[in-house]
C-alpha positions as CSV (number, residue, x, y, z in Angstrom):
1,X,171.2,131.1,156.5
2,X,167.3,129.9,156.0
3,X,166.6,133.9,156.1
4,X,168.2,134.1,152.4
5,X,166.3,131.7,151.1
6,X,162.7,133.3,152.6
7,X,162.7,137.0,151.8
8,X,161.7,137.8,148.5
9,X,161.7,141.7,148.5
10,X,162.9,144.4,150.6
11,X,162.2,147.8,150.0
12,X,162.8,150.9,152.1
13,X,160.0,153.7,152.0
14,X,161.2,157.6,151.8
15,X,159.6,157.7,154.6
16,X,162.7,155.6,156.4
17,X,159.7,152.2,156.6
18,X,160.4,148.7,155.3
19,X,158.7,146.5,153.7
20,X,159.2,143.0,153.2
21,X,157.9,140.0,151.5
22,X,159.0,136.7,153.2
23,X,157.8,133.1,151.9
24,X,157.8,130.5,154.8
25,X,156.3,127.1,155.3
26,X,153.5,126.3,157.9
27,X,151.3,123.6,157.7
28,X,152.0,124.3,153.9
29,X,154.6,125.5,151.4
30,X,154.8,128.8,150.6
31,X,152.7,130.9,152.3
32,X,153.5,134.8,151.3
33,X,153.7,136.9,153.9
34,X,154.1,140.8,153.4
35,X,155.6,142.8,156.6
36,X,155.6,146.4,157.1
37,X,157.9,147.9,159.7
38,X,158.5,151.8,160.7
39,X,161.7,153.5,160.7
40,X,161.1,153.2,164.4
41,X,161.1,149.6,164.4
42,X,157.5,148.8,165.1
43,X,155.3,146.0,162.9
44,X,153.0,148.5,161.1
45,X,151.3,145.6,158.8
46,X,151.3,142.3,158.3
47,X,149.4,140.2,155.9
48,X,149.3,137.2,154.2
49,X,149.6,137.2,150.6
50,X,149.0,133.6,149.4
51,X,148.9,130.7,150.9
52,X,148.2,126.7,151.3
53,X,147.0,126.7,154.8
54,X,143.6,124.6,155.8
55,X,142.0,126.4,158.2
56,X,142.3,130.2,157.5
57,X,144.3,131.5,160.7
58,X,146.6,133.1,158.3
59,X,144.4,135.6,157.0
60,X,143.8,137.7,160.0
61,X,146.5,136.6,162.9
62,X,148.9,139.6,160.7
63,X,146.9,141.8,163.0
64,X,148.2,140.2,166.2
65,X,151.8,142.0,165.6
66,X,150.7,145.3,164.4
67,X,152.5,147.5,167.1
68,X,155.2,145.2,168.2
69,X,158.9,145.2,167.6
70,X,160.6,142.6,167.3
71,X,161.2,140.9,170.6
72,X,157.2,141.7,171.5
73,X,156.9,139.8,167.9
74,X,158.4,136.8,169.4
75,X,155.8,136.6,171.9
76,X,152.7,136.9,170.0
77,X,150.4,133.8,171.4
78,X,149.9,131.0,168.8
79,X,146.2,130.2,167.8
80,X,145.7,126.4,169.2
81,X,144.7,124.1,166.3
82,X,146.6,126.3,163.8
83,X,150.4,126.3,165.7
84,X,152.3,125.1,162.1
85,X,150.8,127.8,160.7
86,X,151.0,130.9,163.2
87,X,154.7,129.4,164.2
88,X,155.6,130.6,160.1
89,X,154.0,133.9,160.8
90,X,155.9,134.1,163.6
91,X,159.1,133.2,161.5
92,X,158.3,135.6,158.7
93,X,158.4,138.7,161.0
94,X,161.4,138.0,162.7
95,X,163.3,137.2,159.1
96,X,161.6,140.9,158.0
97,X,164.0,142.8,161.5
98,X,166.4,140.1,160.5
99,X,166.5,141.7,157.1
100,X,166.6,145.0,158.1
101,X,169.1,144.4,160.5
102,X,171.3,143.0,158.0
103,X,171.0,146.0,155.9
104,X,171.1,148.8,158.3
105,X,174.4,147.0,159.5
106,X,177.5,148.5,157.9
107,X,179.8,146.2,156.1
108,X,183.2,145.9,157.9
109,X,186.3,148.0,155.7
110,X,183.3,150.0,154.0
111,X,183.2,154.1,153.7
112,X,181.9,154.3,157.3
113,X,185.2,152.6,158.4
114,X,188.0,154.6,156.1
């Protein structure tokens, strides 16, 4: 799946928060994109680390999902002139639940299952 080869770190807060660090192309390669979530499953941050983008949407469309969970995520409008690049935004937050789906998910035949 594309999701393994985008996330670069997860890390779980003791506060029960994620964060995670997703590298996804837009109008460029590797843009960084580092995605907070709450233990409640709500975008708390999102910002761009790095990028190769022209025109600067990148820097401050992170705000757009702050308060969002994942389906309202999806949803987020796109900024016209700048769609390759807010689409990869886009794709970064959904692999951060996606990653956090996949680890809050109990492996079949593991302890939970005995």
């Amino acid at each position: 799946k594309k999701i393994f080869r985008s996330i670069n770190a997860v890390s779980k807060t003791n506060s029960g928060n994620y964060v995670v660090v997703a590298k996804v192309t837009g109008y460029a390669d590797n843009m960084i994109v580092k995605i907070a979530i709450s233990a409640e499953g709500v975008v708390i941050d999102a910002t761009c680390l790095s990028s190769n983008e022209t025109n600067g949407a990148e820097k401050t469309y992170g705000d757009k999902f702050i308060g969002k969970t994942d389906e309202e995520a999806d949803a987020v409008d796109t900024i016209g002139g700048s769609t390759m690049t807010t689409d990869a935004y886009k794709k970064a937050v959904g692999y951060a639940f996606d990653a956090i789906t996949i680890i809050e998910t109990p492996a079949e035949g593991g302890a939970e299952n005995e």
